[in-house]
Short mmCIF file of the C-alpha atoms (twelve columns), coordinates in Angstrom:
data_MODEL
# 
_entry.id   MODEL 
# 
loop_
_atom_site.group_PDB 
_atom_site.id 
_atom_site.type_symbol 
_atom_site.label_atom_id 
_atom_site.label_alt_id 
_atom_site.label_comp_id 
_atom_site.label_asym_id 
_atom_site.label_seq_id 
_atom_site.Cartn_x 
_atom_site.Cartn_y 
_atom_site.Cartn_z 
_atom_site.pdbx_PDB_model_num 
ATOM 1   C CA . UNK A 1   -23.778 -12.424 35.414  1 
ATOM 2   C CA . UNK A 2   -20.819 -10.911 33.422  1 
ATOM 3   C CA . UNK A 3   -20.389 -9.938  29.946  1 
ATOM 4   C CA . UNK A 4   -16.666 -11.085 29.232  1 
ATOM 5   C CA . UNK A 5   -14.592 -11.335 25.397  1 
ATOM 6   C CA . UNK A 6   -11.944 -12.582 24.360  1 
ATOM 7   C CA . UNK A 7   -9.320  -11.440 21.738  1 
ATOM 8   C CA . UNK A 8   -7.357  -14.337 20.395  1 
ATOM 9   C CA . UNK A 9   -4.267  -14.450 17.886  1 
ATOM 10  C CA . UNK A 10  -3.560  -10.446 17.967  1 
ATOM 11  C CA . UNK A 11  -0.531  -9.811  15.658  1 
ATOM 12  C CA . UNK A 12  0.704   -6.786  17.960  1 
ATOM 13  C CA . UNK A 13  -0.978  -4.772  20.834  1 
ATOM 14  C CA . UNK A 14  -0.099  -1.106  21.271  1 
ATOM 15  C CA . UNK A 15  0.029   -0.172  24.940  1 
ATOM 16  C CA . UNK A 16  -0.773  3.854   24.210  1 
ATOM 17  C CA . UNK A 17  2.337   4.255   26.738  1 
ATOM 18  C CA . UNK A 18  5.066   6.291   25.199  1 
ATOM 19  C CA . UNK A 19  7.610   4.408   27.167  1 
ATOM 20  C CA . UNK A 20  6.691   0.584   26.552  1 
ATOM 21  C CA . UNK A 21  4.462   1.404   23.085  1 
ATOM 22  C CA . UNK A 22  4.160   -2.320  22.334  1 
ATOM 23  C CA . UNK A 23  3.055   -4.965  24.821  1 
ATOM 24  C CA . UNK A 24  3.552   -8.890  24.630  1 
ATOM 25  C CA . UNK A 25  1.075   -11.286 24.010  1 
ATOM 26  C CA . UNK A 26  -1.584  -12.316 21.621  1 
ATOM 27  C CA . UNK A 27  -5.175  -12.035 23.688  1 
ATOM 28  C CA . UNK A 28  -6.884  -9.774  25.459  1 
ATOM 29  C CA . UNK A 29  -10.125 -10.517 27.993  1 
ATOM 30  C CA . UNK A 30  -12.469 -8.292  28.703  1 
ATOM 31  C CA . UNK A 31  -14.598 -8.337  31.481  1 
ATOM 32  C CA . UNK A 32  -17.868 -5.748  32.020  1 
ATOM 33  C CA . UNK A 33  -16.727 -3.215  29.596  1 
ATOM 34  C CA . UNK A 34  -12.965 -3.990  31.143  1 
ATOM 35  C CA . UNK A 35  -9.540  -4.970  30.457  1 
ATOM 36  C CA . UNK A 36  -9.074  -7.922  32.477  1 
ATOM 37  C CA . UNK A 37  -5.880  -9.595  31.125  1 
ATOM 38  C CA . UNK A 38  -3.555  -9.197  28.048  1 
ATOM 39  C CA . UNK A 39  -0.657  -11.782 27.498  1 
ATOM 40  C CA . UNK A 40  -0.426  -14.743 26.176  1 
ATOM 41  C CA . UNK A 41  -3.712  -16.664 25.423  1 
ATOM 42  C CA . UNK A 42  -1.565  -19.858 27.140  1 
ATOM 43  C CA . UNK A 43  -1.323  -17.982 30.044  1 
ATOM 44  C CA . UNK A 44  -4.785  -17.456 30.418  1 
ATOM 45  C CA . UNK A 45  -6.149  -21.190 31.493  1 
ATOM 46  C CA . UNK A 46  -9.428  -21.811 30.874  1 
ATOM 47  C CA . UNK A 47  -11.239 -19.027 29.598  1 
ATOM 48  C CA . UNK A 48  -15.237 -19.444 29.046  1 
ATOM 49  C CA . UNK A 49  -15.850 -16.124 27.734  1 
ATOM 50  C CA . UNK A 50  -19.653 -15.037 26.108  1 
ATOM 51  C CA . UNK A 51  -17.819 -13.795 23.118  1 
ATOM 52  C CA . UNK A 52  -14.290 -14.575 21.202  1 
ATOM 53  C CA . UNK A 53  -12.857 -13.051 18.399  1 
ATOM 54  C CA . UNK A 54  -10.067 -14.239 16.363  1 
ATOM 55  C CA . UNK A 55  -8.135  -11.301 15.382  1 
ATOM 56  C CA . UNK A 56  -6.161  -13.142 12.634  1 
ATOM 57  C CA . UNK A 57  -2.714  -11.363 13.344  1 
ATOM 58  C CA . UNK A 58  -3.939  -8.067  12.922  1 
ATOM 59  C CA . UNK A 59  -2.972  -5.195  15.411  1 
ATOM 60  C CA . UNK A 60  -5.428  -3.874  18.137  1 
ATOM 61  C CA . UNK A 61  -5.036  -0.496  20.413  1 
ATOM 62  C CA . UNK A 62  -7.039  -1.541  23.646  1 
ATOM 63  C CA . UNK A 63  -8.538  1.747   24.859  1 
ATOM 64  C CA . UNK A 64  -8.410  3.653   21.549  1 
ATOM 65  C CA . UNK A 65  -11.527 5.520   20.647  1 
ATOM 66  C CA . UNK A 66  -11.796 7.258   17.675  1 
ATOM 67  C CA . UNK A 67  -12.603 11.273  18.168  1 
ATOM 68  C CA . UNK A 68  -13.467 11.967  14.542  1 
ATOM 69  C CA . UNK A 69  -16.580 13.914  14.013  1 
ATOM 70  C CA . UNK A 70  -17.766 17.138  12.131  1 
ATOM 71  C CA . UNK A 71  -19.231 19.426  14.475  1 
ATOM 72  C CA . UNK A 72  -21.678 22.060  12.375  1 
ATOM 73  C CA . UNK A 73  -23.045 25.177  13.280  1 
ATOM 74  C CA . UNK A 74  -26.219 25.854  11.628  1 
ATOM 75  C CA . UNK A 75  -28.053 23.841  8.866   1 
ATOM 76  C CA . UNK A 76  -25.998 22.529  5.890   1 
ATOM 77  C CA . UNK A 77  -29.457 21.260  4.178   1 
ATOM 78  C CA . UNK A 78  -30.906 24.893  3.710   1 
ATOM 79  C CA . UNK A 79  -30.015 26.600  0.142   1 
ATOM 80  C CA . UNK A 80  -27.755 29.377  0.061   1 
ATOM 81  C CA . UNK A 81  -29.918 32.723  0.279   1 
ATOM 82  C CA . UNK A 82  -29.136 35.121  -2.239  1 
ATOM 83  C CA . UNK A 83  -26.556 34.272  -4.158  1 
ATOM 84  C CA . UNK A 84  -25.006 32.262  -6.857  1 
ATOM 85  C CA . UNK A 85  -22.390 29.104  -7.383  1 
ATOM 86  C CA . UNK A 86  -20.532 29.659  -10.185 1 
ATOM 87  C CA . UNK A 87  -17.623 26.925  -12.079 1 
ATOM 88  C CA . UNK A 88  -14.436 28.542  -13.224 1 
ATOM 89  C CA . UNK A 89  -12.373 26.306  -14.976 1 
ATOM 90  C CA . UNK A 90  -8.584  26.092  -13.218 1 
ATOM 91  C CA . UNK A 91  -5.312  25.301  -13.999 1 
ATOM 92  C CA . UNK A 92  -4.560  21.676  -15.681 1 
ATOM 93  C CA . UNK A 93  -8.585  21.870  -16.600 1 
ATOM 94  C CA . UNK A 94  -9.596  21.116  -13.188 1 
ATOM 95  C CA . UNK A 95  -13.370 22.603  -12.083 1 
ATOM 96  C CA . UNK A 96  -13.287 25.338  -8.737  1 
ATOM 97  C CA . UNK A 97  -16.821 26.349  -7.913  1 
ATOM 98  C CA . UNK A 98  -17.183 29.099  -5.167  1 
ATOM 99  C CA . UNK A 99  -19.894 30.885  -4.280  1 
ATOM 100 C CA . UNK A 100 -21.236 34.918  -4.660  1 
ATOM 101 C CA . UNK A 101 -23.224 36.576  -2.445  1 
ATOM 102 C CA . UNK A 102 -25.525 39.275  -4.080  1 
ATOM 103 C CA . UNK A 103 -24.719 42.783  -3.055  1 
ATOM 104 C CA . UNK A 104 -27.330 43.981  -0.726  1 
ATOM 105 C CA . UNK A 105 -29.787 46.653  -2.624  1 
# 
């Protein structure tokens, strides 16, 4: 058995293609994890799918995955060894705090 969704009344859907960066229609069905069909929900004929969304005119990017993340090296939740933070007050009475490190004895 399939997993399939459907994406009804899209406002706009953006094709990620530099050349043709907007594509017609208003649905989108997805089938296992894949884009089956985009166009117009009309087109589609009967469509029993496990899951439908209604996108209420808003714009989707089919494929888009978003890359944001914050790699760190090391541990952020140890404190700072040997040193100080310290406040100096700024320009237009706005707070900078930086951190000292002790000179090493």
């Amino acid at each position: 058995m399939s997993d399939s969704l459907l994406l009804k009344n899209i406002g706009t859907i953006i094709s990620g293609d530099i050349d043709a960066p907007v594509l017609e229609g208003d649905a989108i069905l997805v089938t296992d994890g894949k884009i089956e069909k985009i166009g117009a929900l009309a087109d589609f004929g009967a469509v029993n799918a496990d899951k439908t969304i209604d996108c209420k005119g808003t714009t989707v990017t089919p494929g888009l995955i978003d890359s944001h993340c914050h790699v760190i090296l090391g541990d952020y939740t140890s404190p700072p060894k040997a040193g100080r933070v310290y406040r100096k007050r700024g320009p237009r009475r706005r707070d900078h705090y930086y951190f000292r490190r002790r000179s090493p004895s």
